[in-house]
TORKOL-4160 file (C-alpha; in steps of 0.2 Angstrom, whole numbers, padded with zeros to 4 digits, m for minus):
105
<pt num="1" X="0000" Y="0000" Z="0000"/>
<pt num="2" X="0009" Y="0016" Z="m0005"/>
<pt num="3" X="0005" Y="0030" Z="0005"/>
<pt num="4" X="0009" Y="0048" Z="0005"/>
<pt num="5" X="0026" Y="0054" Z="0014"/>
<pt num="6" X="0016" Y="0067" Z="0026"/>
<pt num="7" X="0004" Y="0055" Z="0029"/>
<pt num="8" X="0019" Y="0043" Z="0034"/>
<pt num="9" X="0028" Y="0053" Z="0044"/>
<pt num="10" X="0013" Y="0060" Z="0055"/>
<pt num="11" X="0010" Y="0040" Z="0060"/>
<pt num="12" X="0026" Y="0038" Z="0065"/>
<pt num="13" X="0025" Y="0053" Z="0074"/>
<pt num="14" X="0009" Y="0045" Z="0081"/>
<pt num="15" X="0020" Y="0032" Z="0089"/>
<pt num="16" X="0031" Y="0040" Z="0096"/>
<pt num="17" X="0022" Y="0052" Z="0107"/>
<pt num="18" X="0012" Y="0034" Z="0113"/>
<pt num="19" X="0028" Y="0027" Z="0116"/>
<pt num="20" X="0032" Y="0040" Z="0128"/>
<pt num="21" X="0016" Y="0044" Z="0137"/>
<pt num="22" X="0018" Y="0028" Z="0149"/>
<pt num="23" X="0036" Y="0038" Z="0153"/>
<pt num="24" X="0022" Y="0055" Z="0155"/>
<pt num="25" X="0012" Y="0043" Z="0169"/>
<pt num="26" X="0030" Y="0037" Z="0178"/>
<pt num="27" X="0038" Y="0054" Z="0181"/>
<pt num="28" X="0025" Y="0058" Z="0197"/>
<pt num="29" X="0030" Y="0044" Z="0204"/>
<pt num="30" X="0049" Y="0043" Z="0204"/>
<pt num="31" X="0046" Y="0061" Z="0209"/>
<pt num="32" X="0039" Y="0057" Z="0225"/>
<pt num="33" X="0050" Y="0041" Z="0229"/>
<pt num="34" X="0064" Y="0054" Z="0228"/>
<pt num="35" X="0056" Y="0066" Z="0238"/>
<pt num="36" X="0052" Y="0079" Z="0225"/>
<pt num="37" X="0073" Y="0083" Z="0224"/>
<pt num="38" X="0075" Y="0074" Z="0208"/>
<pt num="39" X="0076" Y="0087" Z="0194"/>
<pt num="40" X="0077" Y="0082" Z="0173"/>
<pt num="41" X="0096" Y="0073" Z="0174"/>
<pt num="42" X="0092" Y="0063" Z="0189"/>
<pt num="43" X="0076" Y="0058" Z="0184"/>
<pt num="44" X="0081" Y="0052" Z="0167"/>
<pt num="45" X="0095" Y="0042" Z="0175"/>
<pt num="46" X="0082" Y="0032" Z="0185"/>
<pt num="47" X="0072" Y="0028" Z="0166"/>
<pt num="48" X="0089" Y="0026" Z="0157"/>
<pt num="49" X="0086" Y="0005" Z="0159"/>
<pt num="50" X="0067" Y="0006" Z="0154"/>
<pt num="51" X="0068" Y="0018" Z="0142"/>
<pt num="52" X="0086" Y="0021" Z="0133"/>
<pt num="53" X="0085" Y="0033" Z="0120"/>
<pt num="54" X="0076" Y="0046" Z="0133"/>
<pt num="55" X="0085" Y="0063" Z="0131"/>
<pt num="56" X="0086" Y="0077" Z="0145"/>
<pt num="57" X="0076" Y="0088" Z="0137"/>
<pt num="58" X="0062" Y="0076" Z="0134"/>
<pt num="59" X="0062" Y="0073" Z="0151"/>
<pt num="60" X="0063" Y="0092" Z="0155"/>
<pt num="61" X="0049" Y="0096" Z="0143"/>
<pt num="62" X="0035" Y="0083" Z="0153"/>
<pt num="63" X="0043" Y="0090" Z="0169"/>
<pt num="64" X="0038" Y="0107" Z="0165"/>
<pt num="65" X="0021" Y="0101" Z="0156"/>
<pt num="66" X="0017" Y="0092" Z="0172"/>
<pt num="67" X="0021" Y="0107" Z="0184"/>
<pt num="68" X="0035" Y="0098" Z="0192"/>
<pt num="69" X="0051" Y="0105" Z="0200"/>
<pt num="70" X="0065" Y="0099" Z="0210"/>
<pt num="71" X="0066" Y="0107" Z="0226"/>
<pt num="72" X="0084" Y="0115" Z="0230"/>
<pt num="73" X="0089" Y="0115" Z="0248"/>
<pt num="74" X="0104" Y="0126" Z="0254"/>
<pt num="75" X="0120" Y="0116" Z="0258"/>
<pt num="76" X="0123" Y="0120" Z="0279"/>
<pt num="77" X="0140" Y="0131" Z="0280"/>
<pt num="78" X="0143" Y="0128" Z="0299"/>
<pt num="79" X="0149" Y="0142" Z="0310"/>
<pt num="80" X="0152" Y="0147" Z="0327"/>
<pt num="81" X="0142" Y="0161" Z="0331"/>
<pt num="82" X="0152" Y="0170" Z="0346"/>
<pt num="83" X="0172" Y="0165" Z="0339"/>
<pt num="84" X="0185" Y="0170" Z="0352"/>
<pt num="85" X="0203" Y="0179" Z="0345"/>
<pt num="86" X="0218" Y="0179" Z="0352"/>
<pt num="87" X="0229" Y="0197" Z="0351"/>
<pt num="88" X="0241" Y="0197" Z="0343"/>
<pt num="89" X="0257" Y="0205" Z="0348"/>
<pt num="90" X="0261" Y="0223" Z="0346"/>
<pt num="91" X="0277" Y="0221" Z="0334"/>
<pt num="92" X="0278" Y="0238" Z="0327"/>
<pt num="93" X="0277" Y="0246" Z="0345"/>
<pt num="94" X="0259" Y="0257" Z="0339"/>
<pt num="95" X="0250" Y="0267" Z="0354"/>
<pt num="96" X="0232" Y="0262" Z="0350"/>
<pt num="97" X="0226" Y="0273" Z="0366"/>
<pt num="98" X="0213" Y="0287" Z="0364"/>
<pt num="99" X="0219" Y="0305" Z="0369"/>
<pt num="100" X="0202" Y="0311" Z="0366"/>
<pt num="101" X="0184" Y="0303" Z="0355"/>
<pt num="102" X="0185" Y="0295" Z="0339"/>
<pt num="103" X="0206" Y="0301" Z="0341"/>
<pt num="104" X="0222" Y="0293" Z="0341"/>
<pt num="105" X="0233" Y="0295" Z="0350"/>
């Protein structure tokens, strides 16, 4: 049966967006298993086995069409909030007394 090339190329089209809507139905839930800190490489990591051709930009693509975002926590920079110095010796002999306000001496 000879069809048209369009015609042809719109059915594969067809296809391939069915392929991919199982992958549309997954991404919630590999979402939440992560606890919603999974963005669009991590999450096609996860589907590299079940589905192998998957790009990041796909993924990206349903994440956004789905209203789905990773959420970013701030690394903890520890810190100690009242730190202690030592003084350090007075080599070059300065006189840090005040003769009068805001002066010195």
């Amino acid at each position: 049966m000879k069809l048209a090339l369009r015609i042809y190329q719109r059915a594969l089209a067809n296809q391939s967006g069915a392929r991919y809507e199982r992958f549309c139905q997954d991404i919630p839930t590999v979402y939440i298993e992560n606890k919603k800190r999974y963005g669009a490489p991590k999450t096609r990591e996860a589907f590299m086995k079940k589905y192998p051709k998957l790009s990041v930009k796909r993924v990206q693509r349903y994440m956004k069409f789905l209203g789905i975002q990773s959420i970013v926590y701030k690394k903890y920079r520890p810190h100690k909030s009242e730190a202690v110095y030592e003084l350090g010796e007075n080599l070059l002999n300065r006189d840090f007394t005040a003769t009068k306000p805001m002066k010195n001496g």
